[in-house]
Each structure stands twice: as C-alpha cells, then as structure tokens.
N, C-alpha and C positions, 0 to 999 in steps of 0.2 A: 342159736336163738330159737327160744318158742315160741308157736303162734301165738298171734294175742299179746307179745311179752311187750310194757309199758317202757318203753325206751323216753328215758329223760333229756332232753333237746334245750341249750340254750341258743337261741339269736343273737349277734350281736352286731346291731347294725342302725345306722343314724335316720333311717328311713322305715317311719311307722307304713308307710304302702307296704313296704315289703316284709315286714311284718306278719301284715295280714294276708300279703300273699303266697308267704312263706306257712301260715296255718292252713286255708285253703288246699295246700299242695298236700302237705301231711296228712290233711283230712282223709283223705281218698287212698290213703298206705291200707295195703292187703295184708301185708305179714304182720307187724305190731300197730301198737297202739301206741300216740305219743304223748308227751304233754312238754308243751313248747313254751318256754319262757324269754325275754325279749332284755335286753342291753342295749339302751339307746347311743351311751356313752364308751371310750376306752376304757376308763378310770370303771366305771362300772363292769363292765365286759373282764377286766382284767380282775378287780373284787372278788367277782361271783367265779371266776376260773379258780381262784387260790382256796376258796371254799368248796370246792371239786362235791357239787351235789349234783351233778349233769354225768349222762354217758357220753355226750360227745356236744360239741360246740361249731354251728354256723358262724364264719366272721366273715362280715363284709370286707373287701380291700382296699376301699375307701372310708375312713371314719375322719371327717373331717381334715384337718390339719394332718392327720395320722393315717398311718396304715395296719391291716388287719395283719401284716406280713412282722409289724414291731410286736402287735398282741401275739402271736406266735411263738418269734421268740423269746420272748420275756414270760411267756407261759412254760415253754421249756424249761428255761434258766431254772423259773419256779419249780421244777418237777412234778409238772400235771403230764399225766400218765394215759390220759383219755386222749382222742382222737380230733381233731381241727379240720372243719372241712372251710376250701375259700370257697365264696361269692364275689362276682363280679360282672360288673355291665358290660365290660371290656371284652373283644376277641383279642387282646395280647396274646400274642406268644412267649413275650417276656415274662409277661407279669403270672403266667403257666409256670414257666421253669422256675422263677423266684419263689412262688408260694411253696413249690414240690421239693425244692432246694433246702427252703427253709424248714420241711417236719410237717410241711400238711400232708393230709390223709388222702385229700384229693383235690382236686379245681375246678368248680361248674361257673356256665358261664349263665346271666339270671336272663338272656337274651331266648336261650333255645331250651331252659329250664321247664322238665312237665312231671307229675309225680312219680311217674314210672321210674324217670331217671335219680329223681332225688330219692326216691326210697332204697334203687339198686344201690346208692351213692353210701348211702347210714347204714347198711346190711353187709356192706363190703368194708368200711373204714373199722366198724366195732369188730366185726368179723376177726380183721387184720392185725389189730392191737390186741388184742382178746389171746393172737396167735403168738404176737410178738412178745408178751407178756410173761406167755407161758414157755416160751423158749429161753429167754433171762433166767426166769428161774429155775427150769432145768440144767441150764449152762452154771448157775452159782451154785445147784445142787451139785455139778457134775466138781465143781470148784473145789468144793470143800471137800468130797470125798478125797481130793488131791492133799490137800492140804490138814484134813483133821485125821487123829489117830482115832481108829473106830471103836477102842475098847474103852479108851477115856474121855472121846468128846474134845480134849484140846487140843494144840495145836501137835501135828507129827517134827520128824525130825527134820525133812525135809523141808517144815515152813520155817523151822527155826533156824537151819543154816542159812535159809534165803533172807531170813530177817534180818538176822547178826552179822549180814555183810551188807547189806542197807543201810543200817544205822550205825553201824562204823564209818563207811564212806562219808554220812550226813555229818556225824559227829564229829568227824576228822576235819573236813571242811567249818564249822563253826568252832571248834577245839574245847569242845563240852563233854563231862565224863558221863560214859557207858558202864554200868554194871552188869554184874551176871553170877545170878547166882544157882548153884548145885549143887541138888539134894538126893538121897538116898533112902528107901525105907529099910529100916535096921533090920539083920536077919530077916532077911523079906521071902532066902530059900525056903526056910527054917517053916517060915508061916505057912510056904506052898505045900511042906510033907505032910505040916501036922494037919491043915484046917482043908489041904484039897484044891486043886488050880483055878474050881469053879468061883473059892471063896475067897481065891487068892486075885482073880478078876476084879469082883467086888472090891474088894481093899484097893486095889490101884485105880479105881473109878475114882470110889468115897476120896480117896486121898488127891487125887489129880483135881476133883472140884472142890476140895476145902479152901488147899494151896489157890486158887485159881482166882477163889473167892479175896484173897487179900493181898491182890494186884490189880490196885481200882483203877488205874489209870490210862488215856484210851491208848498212849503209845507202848505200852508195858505189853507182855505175852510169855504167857507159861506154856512150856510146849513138855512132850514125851520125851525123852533123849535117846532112854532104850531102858529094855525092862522093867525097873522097879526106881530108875533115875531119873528126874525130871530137870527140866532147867526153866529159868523167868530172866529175861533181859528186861534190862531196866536203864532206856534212854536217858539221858541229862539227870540220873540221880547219883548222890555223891557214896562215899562209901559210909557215911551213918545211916544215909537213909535207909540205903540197900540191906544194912547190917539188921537195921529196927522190922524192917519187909520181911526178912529171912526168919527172925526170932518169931514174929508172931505166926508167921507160917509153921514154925515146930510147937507151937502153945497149942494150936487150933488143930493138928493132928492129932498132938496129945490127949489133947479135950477129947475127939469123939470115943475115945475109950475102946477101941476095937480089939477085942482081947487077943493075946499073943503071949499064950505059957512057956513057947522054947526061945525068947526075948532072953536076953543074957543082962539085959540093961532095965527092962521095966513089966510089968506084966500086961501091958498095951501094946499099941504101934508105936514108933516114936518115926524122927526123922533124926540126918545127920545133914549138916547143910553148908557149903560150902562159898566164901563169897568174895569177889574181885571187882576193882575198878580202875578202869584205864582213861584216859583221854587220848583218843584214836592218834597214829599217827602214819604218816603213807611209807615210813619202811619197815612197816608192824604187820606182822600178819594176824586177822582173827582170831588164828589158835594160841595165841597166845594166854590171853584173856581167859578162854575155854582152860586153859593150860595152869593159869593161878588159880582160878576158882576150883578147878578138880583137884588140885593137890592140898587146895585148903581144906574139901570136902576130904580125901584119904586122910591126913592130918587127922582130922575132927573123930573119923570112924577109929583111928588108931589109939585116941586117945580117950577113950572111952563110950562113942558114939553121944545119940539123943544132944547133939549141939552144934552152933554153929560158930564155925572160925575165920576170919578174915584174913588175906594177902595184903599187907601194905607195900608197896611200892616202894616208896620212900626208904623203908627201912628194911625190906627185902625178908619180908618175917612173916610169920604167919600165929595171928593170937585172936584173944578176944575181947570183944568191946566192953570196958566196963562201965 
C-alpha cells in the first residue's frame, strides 16, 4: 500500500453512534486515506458486499435479530474476495474464535478500540488477502503448467488420462454414454521436412485451437495425446452427436487452408478422425474406448485419410455416418 492510497471502507452496523465513531477513528489514519460508507441493515450490508465496490468491510456482530458472523458467511458463499474485519462490544472469547473461524480477517473489540489500533487492523487484513490472493494465483498458475501442454495451450496428456477416468467412473455410476474422439494431422512428418519444426509448431497450435474451438461444452475437453494426435472426450454425448463434433472439426481444419504440397490427400492440412462410444461399465477398463476410437482413426487413415470413421458397438464395425 501507498502513502496516501484511498482505501474504500464499508460499515455495517445497526448503530449510527458507531458510525460516527467509527469515521472519527479513520480520521486520524496516518498511512491512507479513507472513504467510509455505512449499512444500517443486513439486507443492506449483504447488497452492497455482492456489489464488491469496497476494499474491505467493518461488520458489527450484533445486527439485530442477526449476526455479522451469518454476513460473513454468506459473503463467502457469495465469493467476496475482499477482507471482513468483526466489531464487537463483547470481550467474548467465543464469539473471537467464531468470527476467526468463520473467514474474518480479524476481531476488534469497540470497548478498547483507538485509531492506531484500527488502522494497524485494515493495513494488516488488505495486506493479508492482497497476499492470499496472489498465492491462488500462483498455485493455478503453478496448476496449469501441470496440466496444459505448453506448445498448444490445451489440455496435456496427463489431464486427459486423469479426466477419462473421472468421467468413466461418473458415467458408469449413472450408465450414460461417454464418447472419445481421435484425430491425426495427415502427413504431419511430411509437413515437418518440407515447411521446418518451427512451422510445424504453428500448425499444431493453429490446429489444437480450431479443433478446441468446436467443443462448446463445459464438461467436453480437447487435450494433446502426443505429437501431431489429439483427442476430445465427450461426456453423456451419444455417438451422432460425437460423430457430427468430429466432422466439423475436419471442415474447420480444412477451412483454414494451411498449405501442405507433400499431403498425398489435399494441398492443405486435412485431419483423419477417429470416433467411439461406450456406456462405462466397472469390468471395462478405460483403454478400451481409447482402443475403438484409435482403431477407428487407423481405419480412417488406411483408407484414404482427411475423414472420419465410427466404432459401433452394436455391430462391432467400424464405418461412416451417413
């Protein structure tokens, strides 16, 4: 924090004395400057939290009928991200550990309250979230480096095995079908001798967010599989829908026209794309699924690439939707 810096302060507390006693104190802060806004009500106090135009929020622990300890919670719940400092007339010891317990930032009591202390009190709380804040999002930055492949942006291989045994287990438990589908970029060696590894990066970028791009859905996920392979697991979708996901993902590869003269199949990129659906079941291993859809992708590439082929189950065959 900088000197001077305008720190936004809501009150909220059913006694306009306190109020003004609680401005008076702020007056007298050395380090910023505040501007202190007042909540007579819960209903009000809880309002103005979900509207998060405050750095940080006084709540009394008495509001009536209520307590500051329920605006706390239910601020949380809310995901106010800012700091909660209690007020209290009480030397409880309980009602210390309750407030602490519950996600405040700290517990003053308004009995032995003088500015010094309530200034140290708002310098140390923002301070604290300010820190905690930045630690979240180092630890999701740290997350994703786990989890995403750095050359493409989506997900690696490793998020994808940890997915596709999640939503097998979910789906085995409800007995709703799981798709998976896997693709290839055709002659993609081919692209690396003529155009250069640098341009052959690019391609597997451009190509990893086209594909990524027409899997709208929040339980869906396109991951890297390995080299020039990618794969999209597709939760409770059946095998048309999977089928229709997979075609437009070869249309929209096709589309961007990324030239490729040693292509045996097009003078672009194309994809080959492979597609399977199971309805999990617990003496089924994962690989299996991984196991129709790749053979339906080798299939696809065998018989002339740039398409894609389905496994049916049913009929233990492997063709195409017409």
């Amino acid at each position: 924090m900088t000197t001077q810096e305008l720190i936004h302060i809501l009150l909220i507390d059913d006694d306009e004395d306190d109020f003004v006693l609680t401005r008076n104190l702020l007056a007298k802060a050395v380090v910023f400057r505040f501007e202190l806004d007042w909540a007579s009500t819960y209903e009000d106090g809880i309002q103005a939290i979900i509207q998060d135009k405050h750095d940080l929020y006084l709540v009394d622990y008495r509001l009536g009928k209520q307590s500051g300890v329920e605006i706390l919670k239910e601020s949380i719940l809310s995901g106010c991200q800012k700091p909660i400092i209690m007020l209290t007339g009480q030397g409880d010891i309980d009602v210390d550990l309750e407030a602490m317990k519950s996600g405040a930032a700290d517990y003053l009591n308004k009995r032995s309250l003088n500015s010094e202390l309530l200034e140290r009190s708002i310098r140390y709380a923002i301070g604290r979230k300010q820190a905690e804040l930045a630690l979240q999002t180092a630890n999701k930055n740290l997350q994703e480096l786990v989890i995403i492949d750095a050359l493409t942006q989506i997900a690696n291989r490793r998020r994808f095995d940890e997915y596709l045994t999640q939503q097998w287990k979910i789906l085995q438990r409800e007995h709703r079908s799981l798709s998976l589908i896997m693709c290839d970029i055709d002659f993609f060696k081919a692209y690396n001798d003529t155009y250069g590894h640098q341009k052959g990066d690019v391609c597997l970028h451009t190509v990893a967010q086209t594909i990524q791009n027409y899997v709208n859905r929040p339980g869906d996920l396109v991951a890297r599989y390995g080299g020039e392979e990618f794969a999209a697991i597709l939760p409770t979708t059946d095998m048309k829908g999977a089928f229709y996901v997979a075609e437009q993902m070869r249309l929209a590869v096709q589309a961007l026209q990324i030239q490729h003269e040693k292509s045996l199949v097009d003078q672009f990129v194309t994809l080959s794309l492979g597609v399977a659906e199971i309805i999990p079941r617990l003496d089924q291993p994962t690989e299996l699924l991984i196991e129709r859809a790749d053979k339906a992708l080798y299939i696809a590439k065998q018989q002339g690439r740039n398409q894609v082929l389905a496994y049916y189950d049913s009929k233990d065959e492997y063709c195409t939707i017409k």
